[in-house]
C-alpha positions, 0 to 999 in steps of 0.5 A, a space after each residue: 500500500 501507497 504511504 499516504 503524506 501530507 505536502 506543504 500544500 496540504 498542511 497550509 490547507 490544514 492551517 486554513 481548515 483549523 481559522 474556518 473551525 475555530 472562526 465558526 464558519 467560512 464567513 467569519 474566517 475570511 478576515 482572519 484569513 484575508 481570503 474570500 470564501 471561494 478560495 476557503 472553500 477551494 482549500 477544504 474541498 482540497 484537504 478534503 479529497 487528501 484525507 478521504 472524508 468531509 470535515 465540515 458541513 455547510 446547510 440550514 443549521 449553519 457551519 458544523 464539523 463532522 466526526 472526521 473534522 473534530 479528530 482531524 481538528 484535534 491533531 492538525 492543531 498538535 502537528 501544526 502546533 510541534 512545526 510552530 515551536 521549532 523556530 522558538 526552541 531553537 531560538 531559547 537555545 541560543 538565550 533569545 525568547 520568541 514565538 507566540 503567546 496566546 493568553 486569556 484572563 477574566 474580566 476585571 483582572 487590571 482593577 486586582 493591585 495584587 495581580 500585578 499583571 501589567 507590570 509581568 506584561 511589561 517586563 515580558 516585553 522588555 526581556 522578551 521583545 521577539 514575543 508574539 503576545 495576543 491577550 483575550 478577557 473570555 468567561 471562565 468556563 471558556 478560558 478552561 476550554 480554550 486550554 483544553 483544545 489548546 487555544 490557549 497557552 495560559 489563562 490567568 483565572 480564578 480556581 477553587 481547589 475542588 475545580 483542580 483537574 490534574 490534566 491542568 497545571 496551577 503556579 499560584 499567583 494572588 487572592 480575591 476576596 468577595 462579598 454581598 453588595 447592594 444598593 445605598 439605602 437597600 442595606 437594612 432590607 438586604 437579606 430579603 432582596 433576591 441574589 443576582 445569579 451567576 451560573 457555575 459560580 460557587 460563591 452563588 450557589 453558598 450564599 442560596 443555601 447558607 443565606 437562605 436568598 432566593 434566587 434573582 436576575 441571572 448575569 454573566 461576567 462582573 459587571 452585569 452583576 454590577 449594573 443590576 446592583 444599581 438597578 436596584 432590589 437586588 444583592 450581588 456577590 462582588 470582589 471587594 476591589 471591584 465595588 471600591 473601584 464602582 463606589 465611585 460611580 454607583 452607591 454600592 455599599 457592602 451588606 451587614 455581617 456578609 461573609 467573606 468568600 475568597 478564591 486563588 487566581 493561577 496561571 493556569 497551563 496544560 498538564 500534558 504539553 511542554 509549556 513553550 519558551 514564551 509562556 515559561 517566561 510569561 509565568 516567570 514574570 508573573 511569579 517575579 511580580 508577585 515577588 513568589 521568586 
């Protein structure tokens, strides 16, 4: 039987398959791929009748993957990935940090004073400089995600110590603290408003059983909590350096005798791939911000 090998010609079709997927469809890829959608199209059908099946579909459901495209997904982006970091682990052989890095934090991370995360960035960029550095603010769920299928190199979130997997490694960065905030004047009244809710947030899920609240407006991200706060006749769990940050333009102020929920933000790396040059050096810098070196 005929070896079957793949040519440069097909790993570029490959490398546009795996824009197409990630992009949600040929539409949504031509930007990032600067072509139009005839000439994604004439990529696909290639890759396509290479590998012997069809890898996506395009009908009234709008673009989907079949079986045959996820497993083709999933390895063209480790085999794409490996020819991705040769020229970068043949530059940290030489002392020089290079390639890109791909990062995703949760929102309102900039506002934490013990983050320290724009003074690591910094300090990347100085010692650094040849580093491709792309930064994204993505839901927490979609941060573990995007490790997952590797979309990411690290994603600084948030972890409870039961949310730990071992396919994920954890280099410990800084604390947040929370609490149940309202509106100016709701305080007295607090325990009887509703809970803003947020969906797989486990301070939430505490404060319904233990507070006995029932459960309000569902909001996804910290400031949709925010805004319903001010909205009025809600209570809200919100980090505490976030509502000082708001006091300043919204009345919020912080419910009587409300416990204190605390969660440990990490860099957070998969467990199963060697981290790249570019990322052990991001994570040096921010353990060196956090004066952990």
């Amino acid at each position: 039987m005929k070896p079957r090998t793949l040519n440069e010609k097909d790993l570029r079709a490959l490398r546009i398959f795996c824009v197409v997927a990630q992009s949600g469809g040929f539409s949504a890829a031509e930007n990032s791929l600067n072509m139009t959608k005839a000439t994604i199209s004439r990529q696909i059908k290639s890759i396509e009748e290479t590998l012997g099946t069809a890898l996506c579909t395009r009908g009234p459901k709008g673009f989907e993957l079949t079986a045959a495209g996820e497993s083709a997904l999933l390895y063209a982006r480790e085999a794409l990935g490996a020819l991705d970091r040769i020229f970068p682990a043949m530059d940290a052989s030489r002392g020089v940090i290079s390639g890109p890095l791909v990062m995703g934090i949760t929102d309102n991370v900039i506002s934490h004073s013990a983050s320290h995360l724009q003074q690591a960035l910094r300090a990347l960029r100085q010692r650094a400089p040849q580093v491709q550095l792309s930064l994204s603010v993505m839901a927490a769920s979609q941060l573990i995600q995007a490790l997952l299928d590797r979309r990411l190199d690290i994603a600084i979130k948030g972890v409870m110590d039961y949310q730990k997997t071992p396919s994920l490694h954890y280099a410990e960065l800084f604390a947040e603290s929370h609490g149940l905030y309202t509106l100016a004047g709701h305080e007295l009244r607090a325990r009887q408003l509703p809970l803003v809710y947020r969906a797989q947030q486990p301070f939430v899920e505490d404060a319904l059983a233990r507070l006995h609240l029932n459960r309000g407006p569902e909001a996804v991200g910290i400031e949709a909590v925010a805004m319903l706060i001010a909205a009025g006749d809600v209570v809200g769990i919100l980090p505490h350096h976030y509502a000082q940050l708001m006091q300043a333009c919204i009345p919020l102020v912080k419910v009587p005798d409300s416990p204190t929920w605390t969660v440990t933000h990490y860099a957070v790396t998969h467990a199963a791939y060697p981290q790249s040059p570019a990322a052990e050096q991001m994570i040096a810098e921010l353990r060196r911000a956090q004066h952990i070196l």
